[in-house]
C-alpha positions in Angstrom: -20.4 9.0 10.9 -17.1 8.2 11.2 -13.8 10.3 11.3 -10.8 8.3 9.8 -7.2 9.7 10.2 -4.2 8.5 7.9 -0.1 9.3 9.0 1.6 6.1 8.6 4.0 7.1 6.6 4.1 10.8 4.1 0.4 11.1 3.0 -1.3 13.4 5.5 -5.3 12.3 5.1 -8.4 12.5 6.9 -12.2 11.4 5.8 -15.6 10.9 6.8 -17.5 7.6 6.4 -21.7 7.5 7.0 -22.2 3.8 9.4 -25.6 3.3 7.7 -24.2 2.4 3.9 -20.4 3.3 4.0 -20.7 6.0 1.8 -17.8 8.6 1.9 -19.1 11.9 2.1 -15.8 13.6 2.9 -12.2 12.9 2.1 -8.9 15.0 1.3 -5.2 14.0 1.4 -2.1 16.0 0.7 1.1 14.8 -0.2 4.5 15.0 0.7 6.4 13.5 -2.5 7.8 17.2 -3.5 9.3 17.6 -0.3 10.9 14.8 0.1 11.5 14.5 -3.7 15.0 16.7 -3.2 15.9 13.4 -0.9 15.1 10.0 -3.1 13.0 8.9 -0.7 10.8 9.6 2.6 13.0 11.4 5.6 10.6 10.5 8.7 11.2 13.5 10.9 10.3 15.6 7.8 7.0 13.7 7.0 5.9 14.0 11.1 6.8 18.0 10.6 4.6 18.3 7.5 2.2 16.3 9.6 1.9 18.7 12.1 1.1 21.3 9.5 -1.2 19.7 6.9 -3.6 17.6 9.3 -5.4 20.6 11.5 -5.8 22.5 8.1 -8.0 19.1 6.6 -9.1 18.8 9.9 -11.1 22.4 9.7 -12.6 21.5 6.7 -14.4 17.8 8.4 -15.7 20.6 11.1 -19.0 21.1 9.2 -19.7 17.0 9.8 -18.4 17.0 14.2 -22.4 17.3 15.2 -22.9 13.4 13.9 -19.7 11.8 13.9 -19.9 8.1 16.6 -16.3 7.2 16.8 -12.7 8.8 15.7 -10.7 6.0 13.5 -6.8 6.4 13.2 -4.4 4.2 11.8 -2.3 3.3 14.8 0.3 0.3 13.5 2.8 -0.4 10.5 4.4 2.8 9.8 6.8 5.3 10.7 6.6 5.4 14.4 7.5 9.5 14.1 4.7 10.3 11.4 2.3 7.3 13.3 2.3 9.5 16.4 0.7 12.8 14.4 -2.5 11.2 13.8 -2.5 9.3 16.9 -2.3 12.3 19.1 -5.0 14.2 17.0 -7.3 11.1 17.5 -7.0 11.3 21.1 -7.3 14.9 20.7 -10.4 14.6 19.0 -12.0 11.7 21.5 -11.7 13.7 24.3 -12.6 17.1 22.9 -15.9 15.4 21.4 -16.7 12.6 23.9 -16.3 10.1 21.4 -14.7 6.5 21.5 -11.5 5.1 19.5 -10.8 2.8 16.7 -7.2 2.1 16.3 -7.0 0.5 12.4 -4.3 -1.5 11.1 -3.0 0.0 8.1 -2.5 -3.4 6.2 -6.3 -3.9 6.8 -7.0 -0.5 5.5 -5.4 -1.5 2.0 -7.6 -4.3 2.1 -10.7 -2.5 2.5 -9.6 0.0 -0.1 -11.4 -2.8 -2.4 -14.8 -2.0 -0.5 -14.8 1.9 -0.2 -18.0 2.4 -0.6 -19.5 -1.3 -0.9 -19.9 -4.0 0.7 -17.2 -6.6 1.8 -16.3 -9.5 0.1 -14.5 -12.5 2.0 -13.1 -14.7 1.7 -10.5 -13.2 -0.7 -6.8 -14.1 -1.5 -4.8 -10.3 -1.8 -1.8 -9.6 -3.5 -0.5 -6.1 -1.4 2.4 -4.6 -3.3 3.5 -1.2 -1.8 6.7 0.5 -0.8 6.9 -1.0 2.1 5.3 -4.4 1.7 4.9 -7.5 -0.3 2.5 -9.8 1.1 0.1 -12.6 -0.5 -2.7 -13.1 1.6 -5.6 -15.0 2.5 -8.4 -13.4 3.8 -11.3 -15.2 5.3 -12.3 -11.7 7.5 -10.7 -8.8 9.2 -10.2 -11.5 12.0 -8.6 -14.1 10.6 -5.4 -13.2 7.9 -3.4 -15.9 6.5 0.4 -15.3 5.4 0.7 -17.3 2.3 4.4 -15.4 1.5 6.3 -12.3 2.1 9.2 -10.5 1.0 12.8 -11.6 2.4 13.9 -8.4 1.6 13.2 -5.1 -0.3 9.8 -4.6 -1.1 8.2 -4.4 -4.9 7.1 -0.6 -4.5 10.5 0.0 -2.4 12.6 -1.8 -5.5 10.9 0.4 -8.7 11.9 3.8 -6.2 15.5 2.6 -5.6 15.8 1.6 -9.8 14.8 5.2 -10.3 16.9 6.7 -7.9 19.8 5.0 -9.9 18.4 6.2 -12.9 18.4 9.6 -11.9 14.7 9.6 -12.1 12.5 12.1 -9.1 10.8 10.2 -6.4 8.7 8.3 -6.4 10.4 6.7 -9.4 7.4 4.1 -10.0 4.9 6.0 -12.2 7.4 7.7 -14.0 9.4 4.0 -14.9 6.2 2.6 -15.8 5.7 5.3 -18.1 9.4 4.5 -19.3 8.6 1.1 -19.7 5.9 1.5 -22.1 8.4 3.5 -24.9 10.8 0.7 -23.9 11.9 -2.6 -25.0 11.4 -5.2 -22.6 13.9 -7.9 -23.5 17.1 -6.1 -24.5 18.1 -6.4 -20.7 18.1 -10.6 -19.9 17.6 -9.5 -15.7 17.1 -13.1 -14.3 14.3 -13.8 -12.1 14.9 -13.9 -8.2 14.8 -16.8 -6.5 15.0 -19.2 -9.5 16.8 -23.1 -9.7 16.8 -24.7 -6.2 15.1 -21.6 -4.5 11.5 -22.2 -7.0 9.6 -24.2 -4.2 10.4 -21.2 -1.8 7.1 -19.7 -1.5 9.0 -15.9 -0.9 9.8 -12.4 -2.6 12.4 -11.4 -3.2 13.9 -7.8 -4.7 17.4 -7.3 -3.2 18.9 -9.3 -6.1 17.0 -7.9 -9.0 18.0 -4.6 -7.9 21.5 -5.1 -7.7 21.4 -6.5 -11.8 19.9 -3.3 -12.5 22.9 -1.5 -10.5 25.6 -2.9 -12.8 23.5 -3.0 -15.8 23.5 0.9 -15.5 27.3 0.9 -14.6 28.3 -1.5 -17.7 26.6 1.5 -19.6 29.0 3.7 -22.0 26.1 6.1 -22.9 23.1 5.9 -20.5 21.1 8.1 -23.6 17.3 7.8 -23.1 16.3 5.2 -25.1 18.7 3.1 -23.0 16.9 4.0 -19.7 13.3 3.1 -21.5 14.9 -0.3 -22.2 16.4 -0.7 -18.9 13.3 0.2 -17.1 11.0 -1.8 -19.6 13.1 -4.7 -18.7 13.2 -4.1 -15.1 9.3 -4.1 -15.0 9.0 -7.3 -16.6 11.7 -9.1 -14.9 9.7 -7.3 -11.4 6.2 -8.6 -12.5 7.3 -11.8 -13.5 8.7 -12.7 -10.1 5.3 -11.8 -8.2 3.7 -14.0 -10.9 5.3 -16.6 -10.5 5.4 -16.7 -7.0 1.7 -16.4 -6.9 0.6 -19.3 -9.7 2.7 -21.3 -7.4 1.0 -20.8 -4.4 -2.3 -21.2 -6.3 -1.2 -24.5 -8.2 -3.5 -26.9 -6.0 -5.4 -24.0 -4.1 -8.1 -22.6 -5.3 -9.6 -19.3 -5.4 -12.8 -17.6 -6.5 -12.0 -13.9 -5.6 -8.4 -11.8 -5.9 -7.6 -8.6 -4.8 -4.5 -6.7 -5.5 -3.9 -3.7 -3.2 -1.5 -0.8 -2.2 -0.2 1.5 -3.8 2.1 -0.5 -6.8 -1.4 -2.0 -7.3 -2.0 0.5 -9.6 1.1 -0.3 -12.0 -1.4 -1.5 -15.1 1.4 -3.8 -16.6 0.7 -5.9 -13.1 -2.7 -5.5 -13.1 -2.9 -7.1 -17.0 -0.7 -10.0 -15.7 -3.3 -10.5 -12.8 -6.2 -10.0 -15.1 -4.9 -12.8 -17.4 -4.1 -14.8 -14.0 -7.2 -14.7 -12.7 -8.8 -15.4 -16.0 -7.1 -18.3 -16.2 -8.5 -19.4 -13.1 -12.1 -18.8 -13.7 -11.4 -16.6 -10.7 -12.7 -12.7 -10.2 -9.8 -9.7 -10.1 -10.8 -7.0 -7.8 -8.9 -3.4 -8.0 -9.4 -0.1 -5.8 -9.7 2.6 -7.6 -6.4 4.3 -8.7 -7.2 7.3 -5.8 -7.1 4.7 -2.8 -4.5 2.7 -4.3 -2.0 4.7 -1.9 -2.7 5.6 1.4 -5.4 7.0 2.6 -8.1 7.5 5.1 -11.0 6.6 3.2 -9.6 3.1 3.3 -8.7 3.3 6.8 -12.9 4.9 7.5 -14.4 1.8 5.4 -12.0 -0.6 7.5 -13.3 1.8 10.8 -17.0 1.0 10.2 -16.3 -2.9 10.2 -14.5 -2.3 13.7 -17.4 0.1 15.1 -20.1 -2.7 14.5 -17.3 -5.3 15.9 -17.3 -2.6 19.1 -13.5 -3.1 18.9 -13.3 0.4 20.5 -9.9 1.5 22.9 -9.0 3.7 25.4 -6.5 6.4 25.3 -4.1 4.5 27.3 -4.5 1.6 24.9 -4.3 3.1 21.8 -0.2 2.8 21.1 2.1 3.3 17.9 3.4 0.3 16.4 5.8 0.4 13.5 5.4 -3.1 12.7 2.4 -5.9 13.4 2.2 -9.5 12.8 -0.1 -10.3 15.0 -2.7 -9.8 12.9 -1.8 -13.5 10.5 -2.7 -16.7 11.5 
């Protein structure tokens, strides 16, 4: 078995993944969104305190499984460098403690494997990750070899429905509770124009910054920001949000083909999207694959399922090697 730890950014989460037929026999994450609720928005030396509280208490429930485990997996690069370091230094913690060898995963990977928690793998694949902190289309011919086929220039899809909310006054993280909104809203009394339209369409980019800034003086222009108002305006926003990725993404598929998509992170759950990709992919002839809802966010089952791809790869590294990176590229081709 395999012990996978997750601390990129404020979901403290640990699991347990058999080598034999990747099942997950073990797997618990707490999260920090009520803490950092009182803020808008994640506060990194908070998240690595809360760190260094919630992972030993998951940590003494995995005990029961130490006897069998072959390798300790910990997601070592994107994230915050503060919370990053938590579940590093348990990992090397662990390795030495139990005499067993390290995996450091990339997190980016780990949201792609979040499709195969569980089952087998499935490449190539093209992948759409929408999160808070990225916005990536991808094409995935293995774990190996990542193409970037277009990335945000700015604020990231997740990051852009959490800054709308803040405006609105709504708790963080905003993106649940404006796609709930949006559904009691009307979609097309706010005309929000889509980023990066008239001499910017054959940019193959992403592009938030803008959008977000419409919202902002929509919501100033406002005499009486009642609630049906806020429906509307986030109802609007979505659609506006979702039609950018879209169209972004039938461009870069015009003359390429594609047989499998996946759509992962943890705005990949947003079921407006998903229906737009759904349609997509139809459309295509093409198959739309989903995690399920619990390993859209981060986790450590996804980063365990990515782990038992590097254990038969033997991609193991020493203590000395295994370093915190807040941000990787190396990984795209």
């Amino acid at each position: 078995m395999i012990l996978s730890i997750e601390s990129s950014c404020d979901d403290s989460s640990i699991a347990i993944t058999r080598l034999s037929d990747t099942q997950l026999l073990f797997h618990k994450k707490i999260s920090q969104d009520a803490e950092h609720a009182q803020y808008g928005g994640v506060v990194p030396e908070l998240a690595a305190r809360l760190h260094a509280v919630t992972l030993p208490k998951i940590l003494e429930e995995a005990k029961p499984y130490f006897n069998e485990l072959k390798a300790i997996a910990v997601t070592n690069e994107p994230g915050l460098s503060v919370t990053l370091v938590e579940g590093v230094s348990m990992a090397k913690a662990l390795s030495v403690a139990l005499g067993l060898p390290l995996l450091g995963i990339n997190h980016l990977k780990g949201h792609i494997c979040s499709l195969f928690i569980e089952g087998e793998t499935r490449f190539p694949l093209d992948v759409l990750l929408v999160s808070g902190g990225h916005t990536q289309l991808l094409h995935v011919k293995s774990l190996e070899e990542i193409k970037l086929l277009a990335t945000t220039m700015d604020d990231s899809f997740g990051e852009s429905f959490d800054k709308v909310g803040k405006m609105l006054g709504l708790p963080y993280p905003a993106g649940p509770l404006i796609e709930a909104y949006a559904k009691k809203g009307d979609p097309n009394r706010f005309n929000f124009t889509i980023p990066l339209q008239g001499t910017s369409t054959k940019l193959l980019a992403f592009s938030y910054s803008g959008l977000k800034n419409q919202v902002r003086l929509c919501i100033e222009a406002q005499e009486n920001l009642d609630e049906q108002t806020i429906y509307d305006i986030c109802a609007s926003f979505q659609r506006v949000a979702v039609a950018h990725l879209m169209q972004k993404v039938k461009r870069a598929y015009k003359e390429r083909s594609m047989e499998h998509f996946g759509v992962v992170g943890g705005a990949s759950a947003n079921l407006y999207l998903r229906g737009e990709l759904e349609a997509f992919c139809a459309s295509k002839k093409a198959k739309l694959h989903t995690a399920k809802m619990e390993f859209c966010s981060d986790n450590a089952a996804m980063i365990g399922r990515c782990a038992v791809e590097a254990y038969a790869q033997k991609a193991f590294v020493s203590l000395a090697d295994l370093k915190v990176r807040s941000s990787s590229k190396d990984i795209f081709y």
